[in-house]
C-alpha positions in Angstrom: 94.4 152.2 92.3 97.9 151.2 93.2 100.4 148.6 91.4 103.4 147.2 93.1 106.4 145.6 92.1 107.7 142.7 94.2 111.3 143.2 95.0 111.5 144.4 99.0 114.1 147.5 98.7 115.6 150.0 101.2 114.6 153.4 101.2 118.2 154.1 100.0 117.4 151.8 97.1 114.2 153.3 96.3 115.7 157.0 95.9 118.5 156.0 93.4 116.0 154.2 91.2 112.9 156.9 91.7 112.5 157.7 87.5 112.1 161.4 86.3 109.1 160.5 84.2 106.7 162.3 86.3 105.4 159.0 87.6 104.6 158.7 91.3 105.6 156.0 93.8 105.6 155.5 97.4 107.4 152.8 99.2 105.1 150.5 101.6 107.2 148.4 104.1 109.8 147.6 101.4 107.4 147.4 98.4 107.4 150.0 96.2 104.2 151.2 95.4 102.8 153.3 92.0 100.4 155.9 92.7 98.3 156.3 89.8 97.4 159.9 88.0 94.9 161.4 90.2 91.6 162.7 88.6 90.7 166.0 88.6 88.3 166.1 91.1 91.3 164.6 93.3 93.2 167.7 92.2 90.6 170.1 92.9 90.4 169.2 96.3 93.8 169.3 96.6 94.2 173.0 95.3 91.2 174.3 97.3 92.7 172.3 100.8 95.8 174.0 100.0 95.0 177.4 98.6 93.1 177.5 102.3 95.7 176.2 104.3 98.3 178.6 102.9 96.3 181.5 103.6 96.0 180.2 107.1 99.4 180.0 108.0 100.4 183.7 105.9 98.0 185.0 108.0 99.1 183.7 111.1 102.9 184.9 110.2 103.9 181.0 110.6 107.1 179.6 108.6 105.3 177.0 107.1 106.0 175.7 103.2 103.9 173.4 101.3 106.0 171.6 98.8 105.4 170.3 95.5 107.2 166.9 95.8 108.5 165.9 99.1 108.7 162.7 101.0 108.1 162.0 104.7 110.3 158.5 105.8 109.0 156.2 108.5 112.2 154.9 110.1 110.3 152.3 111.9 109.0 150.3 109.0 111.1 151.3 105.9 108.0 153.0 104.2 108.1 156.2 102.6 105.4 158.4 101.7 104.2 161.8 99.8 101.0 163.0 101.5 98.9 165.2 98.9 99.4 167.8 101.1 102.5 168.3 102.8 102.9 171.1 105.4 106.4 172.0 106.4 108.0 173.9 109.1 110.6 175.3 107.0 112.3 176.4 110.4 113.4 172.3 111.1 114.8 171.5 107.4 118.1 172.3 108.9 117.8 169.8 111.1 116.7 167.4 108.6 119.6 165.0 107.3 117.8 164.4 104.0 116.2 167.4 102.9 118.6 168.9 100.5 119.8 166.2 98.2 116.4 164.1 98.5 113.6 166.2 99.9 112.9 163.5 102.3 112.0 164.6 106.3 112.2 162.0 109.1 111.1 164.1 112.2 107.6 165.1 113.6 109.0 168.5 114.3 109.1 169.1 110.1 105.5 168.5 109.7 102.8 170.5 111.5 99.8 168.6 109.2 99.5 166.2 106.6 96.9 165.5 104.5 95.4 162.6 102.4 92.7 162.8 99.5 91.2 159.2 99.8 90.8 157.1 96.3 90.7 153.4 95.8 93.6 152.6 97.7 92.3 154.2 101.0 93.3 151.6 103.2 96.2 153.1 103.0 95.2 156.7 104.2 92.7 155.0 107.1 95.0 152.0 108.5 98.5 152.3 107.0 98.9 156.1 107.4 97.2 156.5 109.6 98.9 154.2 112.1 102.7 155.4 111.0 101.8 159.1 111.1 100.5 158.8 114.8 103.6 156.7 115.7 106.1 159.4 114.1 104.2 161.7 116.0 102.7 164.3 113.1 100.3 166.8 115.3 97.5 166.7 113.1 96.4 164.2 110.1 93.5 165.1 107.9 91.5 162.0 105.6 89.7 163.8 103.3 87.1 161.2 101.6 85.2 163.7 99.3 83.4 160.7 97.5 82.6 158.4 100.4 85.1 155.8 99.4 86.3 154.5 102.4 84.6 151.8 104.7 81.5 152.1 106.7 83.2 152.3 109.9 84.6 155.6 108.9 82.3 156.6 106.4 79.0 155.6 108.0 76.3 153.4 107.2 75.1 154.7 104.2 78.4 155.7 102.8 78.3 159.2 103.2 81.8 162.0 102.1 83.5 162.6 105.3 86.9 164.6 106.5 88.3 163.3 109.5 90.9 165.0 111.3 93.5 163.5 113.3 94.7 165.1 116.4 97.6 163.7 118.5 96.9 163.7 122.0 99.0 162.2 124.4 100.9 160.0 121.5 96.9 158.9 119.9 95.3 160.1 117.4 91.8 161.7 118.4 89.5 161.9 115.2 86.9 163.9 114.8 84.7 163.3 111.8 82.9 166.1 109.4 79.9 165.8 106.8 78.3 168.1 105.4 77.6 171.1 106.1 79.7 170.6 109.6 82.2 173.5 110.4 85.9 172.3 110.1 87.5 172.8 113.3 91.4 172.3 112.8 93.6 172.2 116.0 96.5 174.2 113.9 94.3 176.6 112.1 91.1 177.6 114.8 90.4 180.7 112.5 89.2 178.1 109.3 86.1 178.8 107.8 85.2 176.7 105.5 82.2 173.2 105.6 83.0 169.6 104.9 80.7 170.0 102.3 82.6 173.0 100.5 85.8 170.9 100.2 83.0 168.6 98.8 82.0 171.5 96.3 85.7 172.0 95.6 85.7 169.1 93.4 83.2 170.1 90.7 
């Protein structure tokens, strides 16, 4: 669930006034948005997706980072965002303006794959992101929906828990969809091997 305050402000505007009390917002075409405590199933799948992806890329002696607080910028539409999982190519952050004072990337280039643990507000993570990450031109975009949240069109009719991964292809997202006990194939990381329905399990 997601609460916004009124007042359209630039991203500039949104940095100076982000508060140190652990809350988390994200700024939606102007709007700044809070992003309410996750649950603990949201935080389990968050530290199994991770613990995975960070062996992936150790293994494959790539210099990626994921870290804890960072926010990707989307020039074209003044909306900033902080995926749940944020892989960086820590090989571009010098060529990122505001990394160092605000941990803030703006190119492509700085992010190999993000990822999005759908809750209530996952029109966000389907339509929103979805759309801005494709247009910055972010590889690979993964919506996890561990508890079949989302609509039917991505979820199914039944609702059923679904991963969908994002690959860009020729500037467009290609999605491939998961459930249960479907092998996740990953563009970045072929060598995964792990089910949708054990990132299900990860929640429990």
């Amino acid at each position: 669930m997601t609460q916004t305050l009124p007042k359209l402000v630039t991203f500039e505007q949104f940095i100076e006034w982000y508060p140190s009390n652990g809350a988390r917002y994200e700024l939606h075409k102007g709007v700044i948005v809070e992003i309410f405590a996750p649950t603990g199933e949201h935080e389990n799948v968050v530290g199994f997706l991770a613990a995975q992806i960070t062996f992936q890329f150790l293994q494959m002696g790539l210099p990626f980072r994921i870290p804890k607080t960072a926010f990707v910028k989307i020039q074209s539409n003044n909306s900033t965002y902080s995926p749940d999982i944020l892989l960086l190519n820590h090989d571009n952050l010098v060529n990122e303006p505001l990394w160092s004072k605000q941990s803030t990337v703006i190119q492509a280039a700085s992010i190999p794959l993000a990822v999005e643990i759908v809750s209530s507000n996952w029109r966000d993570d389907y339509y929103d992101k979805f759309r801005d990450y494709e247009e910055m031109g972010i590889p690979e975009y993964w919506i996890v929906d561990y508890a079949a949240i989302g609509g039917k069109r991505f979820t199914g009719n039944p609702k059923q828990k679904t991963i969908t991964i994002c690959e860009l292809v020729d500037g467009d997202y290609q999605m491939t969809v998961f459930r249960e006990n479907n092998l996740i194939a990953s563009p970045l990381f072929p060598k995964l091997n792990f089910t949708a329905q054990q990132i299900f399990d990860s929640a429990f």
